[in-house]
C-alpha positions as CSV (number, residue, x, y, z in Angstrom):
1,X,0.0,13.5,19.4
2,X,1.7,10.0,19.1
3,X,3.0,8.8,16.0
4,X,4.2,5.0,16.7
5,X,6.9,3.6,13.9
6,X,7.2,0.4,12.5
7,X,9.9,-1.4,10.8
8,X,8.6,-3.6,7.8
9,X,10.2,-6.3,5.8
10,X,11.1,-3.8,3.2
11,X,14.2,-2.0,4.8
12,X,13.8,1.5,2.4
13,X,9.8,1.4,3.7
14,X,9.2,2.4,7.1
15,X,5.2,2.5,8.9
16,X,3.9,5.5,10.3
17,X,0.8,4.9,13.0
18,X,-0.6,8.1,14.2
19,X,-3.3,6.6,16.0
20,X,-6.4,8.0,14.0
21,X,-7.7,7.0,11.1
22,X,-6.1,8.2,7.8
23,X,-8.2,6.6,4.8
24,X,-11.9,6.2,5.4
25,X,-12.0,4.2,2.6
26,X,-9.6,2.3,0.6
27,X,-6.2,2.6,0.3
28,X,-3.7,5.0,-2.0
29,X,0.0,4.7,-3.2
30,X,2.0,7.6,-4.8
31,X,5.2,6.8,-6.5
32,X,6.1,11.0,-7.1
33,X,4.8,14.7,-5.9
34,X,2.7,14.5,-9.1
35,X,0.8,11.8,-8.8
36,X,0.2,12.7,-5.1
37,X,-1.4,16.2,-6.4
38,X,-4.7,15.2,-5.1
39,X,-3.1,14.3,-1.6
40,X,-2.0,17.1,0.7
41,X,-0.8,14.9,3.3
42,X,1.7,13.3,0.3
43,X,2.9,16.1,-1.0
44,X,4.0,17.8,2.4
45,X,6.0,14.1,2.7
46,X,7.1,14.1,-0.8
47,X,8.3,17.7,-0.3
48,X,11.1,16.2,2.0
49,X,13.9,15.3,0.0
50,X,14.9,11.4,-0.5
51,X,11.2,10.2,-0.1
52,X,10.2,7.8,-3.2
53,X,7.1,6.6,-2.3
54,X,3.9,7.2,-0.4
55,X,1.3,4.5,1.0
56,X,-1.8,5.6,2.8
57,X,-3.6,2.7,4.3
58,X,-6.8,2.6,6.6
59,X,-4.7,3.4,9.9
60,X,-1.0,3.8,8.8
61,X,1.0,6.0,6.5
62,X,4.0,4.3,4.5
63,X,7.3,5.8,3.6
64,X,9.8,4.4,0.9
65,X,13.1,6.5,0.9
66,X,16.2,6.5,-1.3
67,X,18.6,3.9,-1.3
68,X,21.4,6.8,-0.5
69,X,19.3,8.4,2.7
70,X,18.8,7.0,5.9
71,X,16.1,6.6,8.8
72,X,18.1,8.7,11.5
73,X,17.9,11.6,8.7
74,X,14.6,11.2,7.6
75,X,12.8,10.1,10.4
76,X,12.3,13.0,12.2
77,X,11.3,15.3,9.7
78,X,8.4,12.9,8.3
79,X,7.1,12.8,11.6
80,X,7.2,16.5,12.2
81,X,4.8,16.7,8.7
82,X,2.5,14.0,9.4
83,X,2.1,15.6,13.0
84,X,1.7,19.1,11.6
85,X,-0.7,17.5,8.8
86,X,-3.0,15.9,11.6
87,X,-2.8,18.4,14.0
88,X,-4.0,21.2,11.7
89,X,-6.7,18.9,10.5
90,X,-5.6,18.4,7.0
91,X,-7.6,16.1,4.5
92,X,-5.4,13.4,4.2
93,X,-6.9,13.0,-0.3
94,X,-9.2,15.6,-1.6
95,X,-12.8,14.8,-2.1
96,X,-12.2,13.9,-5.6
97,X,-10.4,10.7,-4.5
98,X,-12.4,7.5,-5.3
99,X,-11.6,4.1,-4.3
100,X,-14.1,2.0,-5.1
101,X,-14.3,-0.3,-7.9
102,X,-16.8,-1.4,-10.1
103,X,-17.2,-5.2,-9.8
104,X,-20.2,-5.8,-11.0
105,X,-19.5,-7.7,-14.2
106,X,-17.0,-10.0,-12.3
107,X,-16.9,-13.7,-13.4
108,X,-17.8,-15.7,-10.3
109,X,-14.2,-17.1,-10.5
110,X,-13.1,-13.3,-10.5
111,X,-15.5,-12.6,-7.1
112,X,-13.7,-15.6,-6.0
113,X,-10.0,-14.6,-6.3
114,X,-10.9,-10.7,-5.4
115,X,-13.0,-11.9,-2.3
116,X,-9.8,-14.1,-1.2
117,X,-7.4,-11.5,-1.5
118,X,-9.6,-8.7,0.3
119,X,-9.9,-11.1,3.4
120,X,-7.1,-12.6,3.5
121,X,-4.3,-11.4,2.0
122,X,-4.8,-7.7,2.3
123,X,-5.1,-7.6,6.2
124,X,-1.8,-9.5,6.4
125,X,0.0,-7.5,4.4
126,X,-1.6,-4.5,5.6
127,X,0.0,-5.2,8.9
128,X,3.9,-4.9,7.1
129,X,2.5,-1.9,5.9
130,X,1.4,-2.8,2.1
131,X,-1.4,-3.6,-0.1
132,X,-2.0,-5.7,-2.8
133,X,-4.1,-4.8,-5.6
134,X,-6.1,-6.9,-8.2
135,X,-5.8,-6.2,-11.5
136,X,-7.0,-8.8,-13.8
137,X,-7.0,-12.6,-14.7
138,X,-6.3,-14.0,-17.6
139,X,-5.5,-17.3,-19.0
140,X,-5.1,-18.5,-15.4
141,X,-2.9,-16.2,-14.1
142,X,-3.8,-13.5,-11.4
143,X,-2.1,-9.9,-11.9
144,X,-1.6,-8.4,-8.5
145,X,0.3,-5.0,-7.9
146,X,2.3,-4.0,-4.9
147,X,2.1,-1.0,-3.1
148,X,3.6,0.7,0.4
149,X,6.3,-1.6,1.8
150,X,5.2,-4.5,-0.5
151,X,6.6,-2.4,-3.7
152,X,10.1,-3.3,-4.1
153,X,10.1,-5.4,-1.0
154,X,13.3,-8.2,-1.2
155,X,10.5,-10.9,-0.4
156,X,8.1,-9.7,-2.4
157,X,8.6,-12.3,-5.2
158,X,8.3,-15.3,-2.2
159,X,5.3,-13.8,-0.6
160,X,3.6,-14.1,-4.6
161,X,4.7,-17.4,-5.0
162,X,5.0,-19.1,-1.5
163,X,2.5,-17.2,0.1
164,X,-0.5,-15.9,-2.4
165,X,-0.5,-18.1,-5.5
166,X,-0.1,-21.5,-3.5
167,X,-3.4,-20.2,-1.5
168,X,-5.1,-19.1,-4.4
169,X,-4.4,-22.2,-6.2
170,X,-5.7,-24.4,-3.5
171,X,-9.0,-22.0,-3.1
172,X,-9.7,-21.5,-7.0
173,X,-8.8,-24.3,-9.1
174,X,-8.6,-22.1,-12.4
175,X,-6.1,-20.5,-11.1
176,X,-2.3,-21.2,-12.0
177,X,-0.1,-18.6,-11.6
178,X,0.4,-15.2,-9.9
179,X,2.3,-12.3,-11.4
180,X,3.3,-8.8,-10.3
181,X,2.4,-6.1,-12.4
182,X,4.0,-2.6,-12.2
């Protein structure tokens, strides 16, 4: 097995490619071992010391480390665990894991802004190795959360407000602002 890395624009978040699919569907970001407890693919990462982070996208697995650690120590130890995790044919989440949500009672304007960030701005950042997450509307403003290399990301704040509030804006009128939530 081949597990290609990336660099991303988030220097403490690096992207693991293992060339198979890891989520079937939907994404998932863990910020500690406890969170991941539903992920045994996360915990075996989080069970290496310095890791912070998690992010398990369709095709790519990303790592946030410690501000005090380094690539050339960590590197080769993640890749040994995701290797091992594949290899042994490990569920990436349990079967409890649920990704969907329930949009049903969405305002058209709401359909709107979710429809625009699931084509365009999640592929794009998907390819840095991140996600970005609805998670309301009100008054105007969009609440969006970062995950994987997006989460504490030093551009984070210009790819918002540059990037995904100027294209909302222009798409859906109502909208006027963009602001992460944690």
């Amino acid at each position: 097995m081949f597990i290609q890395t990336e660099s991303t624009p988030n220097p403490l978040t690096l992207k693991f490619m293992p060339g198979r699919e890891v989520m079937v569907a939907g994404t998932a970001f863990y910020t500690d071992a406890s969170a991941a407890s539903g992920s045994p693919l996360a915990l075996a990462l989080f069970a290496i010391a310095d890791v912070r982070a998690i992010f398990l996208g369709s095709d790519f697995i990303t790592v946030t480390r410690s501000e005090s650690s380094s690539w050339e120590v960590l590197k080769p130890s993640l890749l040994n665990a995701i290797m091992e995790h594949f290899v042994a044919g490990g569920k990436v989440v349990g079967d409890s894991h649920n990704s969907e949500v329930d949009t049903s009672e969405d305002s058209e304007i709401v359909k709107q802004i979710r429809e625009l960030i699931d084509t365009r701005v999640r592929p794009a950042v998907a390819m840095d190795g991140g996600d970005i997450v609805y998670h309301g509307f009100e008054d105007g403003i969009v609440k969006l959360e970062m995950h994987g290399s997006c989460s504490g990301c030093p551009s984070s704040t210009l790819t918002l407000k540059n990037g995904i509030e100027n294209m909302l804006k222009h798409y859906v009128p109502e909208v006027i602002g963009v602001e992460a939530v944690a």
